[in-house]
C-alpha positions, 0 to 999 in steps of 0.5 A: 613616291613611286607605285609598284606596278604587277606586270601581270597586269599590263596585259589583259584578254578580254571576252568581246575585245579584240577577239579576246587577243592579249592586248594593253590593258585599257587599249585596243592595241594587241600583243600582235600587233606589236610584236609585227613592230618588233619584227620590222624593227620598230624601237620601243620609242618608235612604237610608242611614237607610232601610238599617240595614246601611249606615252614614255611614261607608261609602262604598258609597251614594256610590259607588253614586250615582255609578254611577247618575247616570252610567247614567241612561238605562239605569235610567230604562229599568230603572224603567219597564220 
């Protein structure tokens, strides 16, 4: 049986984590720090690779990702700054 999982709930901001930064949930990993691997090119395998806490079965990079491409601007921004 499989679990239906809400993307919604792959990204959390917390008070007192991370600067209250979007990141994966139950991870210290931020939105921006991926998104600065999605600019270097780094393939969703690659980035899980990178991250030996993750592995390909979780969902949370994806989500991730998504949460990314649809706030571009801001961590475009994010990243400059």
């Amino acid at each position: 049986m499989t679990t239906t999982v809400e993307i919604g709930t792959l990204i959390v901001s917390t008070p007192g984590t991370c600067g209250t930064h979007p990141r994966i949930a139950q991870t210290r990993i931020t939105v921006k720090n991926i998104a600065i691997d999605v600019n270097a090119r780094l393939t969703p395998e690659q980035i899980i690779d990178q991250k030996p806490h993750l592995t390909r079965s979780q969902t949370q990079i994806y989500g991730l990702l998504a949460y990314s491409l649809a706030n571009q601007d801001k961590l475009d921004a994010d990243i400059a700054a």
